[in-house]
C-alpha positions, -999 to +999 in steps of 0.1 A: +706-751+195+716-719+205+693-691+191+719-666+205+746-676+181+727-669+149+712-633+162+749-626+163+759-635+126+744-604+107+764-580+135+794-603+126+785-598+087+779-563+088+814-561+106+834-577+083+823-556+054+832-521+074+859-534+082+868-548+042+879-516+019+861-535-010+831-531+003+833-497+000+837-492-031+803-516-039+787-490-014+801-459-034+792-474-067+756-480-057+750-440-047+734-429-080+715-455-082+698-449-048+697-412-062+677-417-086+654-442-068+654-411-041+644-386-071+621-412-086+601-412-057+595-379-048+587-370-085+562-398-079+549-385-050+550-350-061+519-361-086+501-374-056+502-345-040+490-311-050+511-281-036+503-254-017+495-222-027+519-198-029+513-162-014+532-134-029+541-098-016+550-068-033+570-047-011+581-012-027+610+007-007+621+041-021+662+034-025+688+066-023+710+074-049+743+078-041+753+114-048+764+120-087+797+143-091+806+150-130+840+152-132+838+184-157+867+187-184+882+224-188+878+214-230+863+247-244+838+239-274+813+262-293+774+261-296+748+273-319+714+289-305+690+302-335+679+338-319+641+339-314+619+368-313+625+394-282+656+376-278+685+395-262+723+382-257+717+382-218+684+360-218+700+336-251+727+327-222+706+322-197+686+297-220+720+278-224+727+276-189+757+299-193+773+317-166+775+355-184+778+379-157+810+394-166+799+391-202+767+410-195+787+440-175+814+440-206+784+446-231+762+469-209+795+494-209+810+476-243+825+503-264+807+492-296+775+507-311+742+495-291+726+484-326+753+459-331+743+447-301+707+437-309+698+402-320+684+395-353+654+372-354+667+336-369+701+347-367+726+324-350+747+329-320+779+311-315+793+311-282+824+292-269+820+275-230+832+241-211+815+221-194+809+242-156+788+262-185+818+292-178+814+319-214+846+325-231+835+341-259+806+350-284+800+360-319+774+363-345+767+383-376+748+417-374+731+439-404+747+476-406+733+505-427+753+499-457+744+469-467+769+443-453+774+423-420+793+425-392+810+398-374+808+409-338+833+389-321+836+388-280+861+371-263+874+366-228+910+374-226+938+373-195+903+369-176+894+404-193+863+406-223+869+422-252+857+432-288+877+420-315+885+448-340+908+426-360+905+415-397+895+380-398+904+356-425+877+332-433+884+301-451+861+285-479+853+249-475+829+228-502+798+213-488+776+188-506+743+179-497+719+157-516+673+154-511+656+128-528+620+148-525+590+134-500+568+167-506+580+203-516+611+215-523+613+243-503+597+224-469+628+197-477+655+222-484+646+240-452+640+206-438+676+194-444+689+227-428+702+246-468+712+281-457+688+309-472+710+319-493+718+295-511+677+283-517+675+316-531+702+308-552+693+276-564+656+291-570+669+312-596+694+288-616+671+276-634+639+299-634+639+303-669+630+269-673+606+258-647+597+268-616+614+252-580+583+246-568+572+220-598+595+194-582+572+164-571+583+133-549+607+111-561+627+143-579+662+145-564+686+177-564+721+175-557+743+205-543+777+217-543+784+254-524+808+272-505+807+273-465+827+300-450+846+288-418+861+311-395+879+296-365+862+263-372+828+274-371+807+280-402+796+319-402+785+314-437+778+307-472+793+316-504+781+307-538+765+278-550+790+260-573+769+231-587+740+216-591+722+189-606+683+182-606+668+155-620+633+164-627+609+136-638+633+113-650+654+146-666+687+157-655+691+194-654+724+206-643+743+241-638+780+250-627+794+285-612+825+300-632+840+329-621+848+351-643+870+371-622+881+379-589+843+399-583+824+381-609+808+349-622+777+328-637+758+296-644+764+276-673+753+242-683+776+212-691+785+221-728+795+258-714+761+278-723+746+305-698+719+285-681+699+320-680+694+351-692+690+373-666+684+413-673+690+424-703+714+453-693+730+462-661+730+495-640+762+513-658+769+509-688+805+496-692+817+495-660+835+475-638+828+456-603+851+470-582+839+447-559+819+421-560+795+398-539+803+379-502+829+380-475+855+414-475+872+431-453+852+467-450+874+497-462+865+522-437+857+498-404+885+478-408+867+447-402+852+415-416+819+421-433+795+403-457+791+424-484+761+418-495+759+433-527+784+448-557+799+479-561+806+495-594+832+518-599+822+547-620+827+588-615+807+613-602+775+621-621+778+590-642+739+579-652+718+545-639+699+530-653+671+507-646+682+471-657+641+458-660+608+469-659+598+473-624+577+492-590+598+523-580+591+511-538+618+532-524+632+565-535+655+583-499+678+588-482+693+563-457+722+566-430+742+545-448+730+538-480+731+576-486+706+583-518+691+551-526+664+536-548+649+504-546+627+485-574+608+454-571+608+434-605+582+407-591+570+396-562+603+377-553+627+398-572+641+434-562+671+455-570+682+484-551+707+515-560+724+533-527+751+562-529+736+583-554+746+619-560+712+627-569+680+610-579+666+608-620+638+631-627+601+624-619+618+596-600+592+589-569+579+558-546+549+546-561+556+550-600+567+529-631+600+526-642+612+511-675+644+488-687+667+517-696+654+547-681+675+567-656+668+562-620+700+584-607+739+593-605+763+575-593+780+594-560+793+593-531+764+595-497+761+576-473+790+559-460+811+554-488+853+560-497+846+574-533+824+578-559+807+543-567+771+524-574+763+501-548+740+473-562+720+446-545+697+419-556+674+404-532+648+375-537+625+372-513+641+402-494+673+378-494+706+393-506+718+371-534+747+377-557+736+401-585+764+389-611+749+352-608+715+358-600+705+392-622+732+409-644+732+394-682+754+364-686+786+365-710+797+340-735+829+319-727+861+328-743+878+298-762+904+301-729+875+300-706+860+275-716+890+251-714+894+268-680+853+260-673+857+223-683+891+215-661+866+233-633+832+213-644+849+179-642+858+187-609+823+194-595+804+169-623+823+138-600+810+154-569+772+156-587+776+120-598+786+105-564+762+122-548+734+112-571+749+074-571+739+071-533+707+059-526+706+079-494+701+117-483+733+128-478+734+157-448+764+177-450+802+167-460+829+193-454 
């Protein structure tokens, strides 16, 4: 036999299935099985065996940034900064980041008084720039001698700064806010950022029947009041229109009614004075000739805050003390002229400026009595005519002396139709506010 011939029969085999185009596809159909025999074996093996360790290496490398350009708009927008102590306008700018130069030049020579110039501690200063931090303008509001405030307005015109002498027209815009109480109410009023003015406010509404501060946790109050907006920026308040307070478990409420175009007070929801107040005012019989908040000023032509009333009266015409009280001034003032000031308690004071001449035995230091005469109404000061100028303050706070002091009138029958079209109004603003389960901030 030839042992040649059958070494040559598996090449011949092999041959024929190359060369046969079934046989491939046996082959190809037979790959995942040898995979998985493949895998099978190595995860076998890969228990037999136990790896090596791997050895790690932190490596830190310090990267550069590519360099950042912000693509500034030109958009001008307005910013508040609260004034601090030893503030001036020059280093309030410089705080912001402001480019004032020009500004700083324009003031140092500005043509206004240097007293409007100076910064009152917690004021606010409003001042318009982009976003290069370039200053386009600045205002705030500034305390004269007579009483009132000032809006000084700056503003950058044709590249030129200037001081606006203009009368400006503010607009009146209701803002609610609502507090459900965590501790006191004056740390959560001042908390949830309620102007001064109005806390004074809403601390006398209802003082003659319980005390502000004997709110406890859980107690919620509710606010309506008047924002003054000039320009689009709030420069400040007005009255407080409404309120309700709901005081263990017992609703107390209170809505402003104006009486007039000067004049106006607090009455509940059935149309009853919610207080008392003094039991006379300063002149007998006369009439506000102008009355409490925003005005333009008669002699400076501008926008001011008036921050008391005037009554109009003659020359020589008596005043009288409207409560017992602590005779702590009794001068003469720049612009007050002849003025007396009285403190009633520690939070409430009244004070008396343009005065002809002063009552007898009227001196700083003494006793005066509901009714007794404390001067004459004049003309000092700075003044147009022969008038009383009359200011309340609580807690050295100008408030509005027909809503916060004077002696509250009944309604008329016509009033009081006119007081409930008004209440129903504000009452669904109270009640949506007190339906939310939420602190509300500000809505205007």
């Amino acid at each position: 036999m030839d042992y040649r011939k059958l070494l040559h029969i598996p090449q011949k085999c092999a041959a024929k299935l190359i060369n046969h185009h079934l046989s491939w596809l046996g082959f190809a159909a037979t790959l995942p099985l040898l995979g998985t025999a493949t895998a099978f074996g190595v995860a076998v093996g890969a228990k037999e065996t136990q790896p090596e360790p791997v050895v790690q290496q932190q490596v830190v490398e310090r990267l550069a940034l590519p360099a950042f350009r912000f693509e500034g708009s030109q958009a001008r927008y307005w910013r508040d900064e609260t004034i601090k102590r030893g503030d001036t306008i020059a280093r309030v700018l410089n705080r912001l980041g402001i480019a004032g130069k020009d500004a700083s030049a324009f003031l140092y020579n500005s043509p206004l008084a240097k007293d409007l110039l100076k910064l009152k501690t917690g004021a606010t200063l409003t001042v318009q720039t982009n976003d290069e931090g370039e200053l386009f303008g600045l205002r705030f509001l500034q305390d004269d001698d007579n009483g009132e405030q000032i809006l000084v307005a700056l503003e950058k015109k044709d590249g030129q700064w200037q001081a606006s002498a203009d009368p400006v027209a503010a607009q009146s815009v209701e803002t609610v806010r609502s507090i459900t109480l965590k501790r006191g109410a004056a740390a959560e009023l001042a908390a949830a950022s309620i102007p001064a003015d109005i806390r004074n406010q809403l601390e006398q509404v209802f003082c003659d029947q319980f005390e502000l501060a004997s709110l406890k946790p859980g107690d919620r109050i509710n606010l309506v009041y008047e924002t003054m907006i000039y320009d689009g920026v709030s420069i400040a308040s007005g009255n407080l229109l409404a309120v309700s307070i709901l005081r263990g478990g017992q609703l107390h409420q209170a809505f402003y009614f104006a009486h007039d175009s000067e004049s106006g007070a607090y009455y509940d929801g059935a149309g009853k004075p919610v207080k008392k107040g003094f039991s006379r005012q300063p002149v007998a019989g006369a009439k506000i000739s102008s009355g409490f908040g925003l005005r333009k000023h008669p002699v400076l032509h501008t926008l001011r805050m008036h921050s008391g009333i005037d009554y109009a009266a003659s020359k020589g015409t008596p005043i009288v003390a409207p409560a017992d009280g602590e005779l702590v001034k009794v001068e003469r003032e720049n612009g007050y002229g002849n003025m007396v000031m009285i403190r009633h308690n520690p939070k409430l004071s009244t004070l008396y400026a343009h005065m002809s001449a002063f009552g007898k035995g009227i001196k700083a230091g003494g006793r005066i009595k509901a009714g007794e005469v404390i001067g004459y109404v004049g003309s000092t000061g700075r003044s147009t005519g022969a008038h009383l100028h009359f200011e309340v303050r609580i807690n050295d706070q100008p408030v509005d002396p027909a809503t916060n002091a004077l002696p509250t009138p009944g309604l008329s029958r016509t009033q009081l139709a006119q007081f409930d079209a008004k209440k129903q109004t504000l009452s669904a603003r109270l009640d949506l506010l007190q339906s939310i389960p939420v602190n509300v901030a500000q809505i205007d």
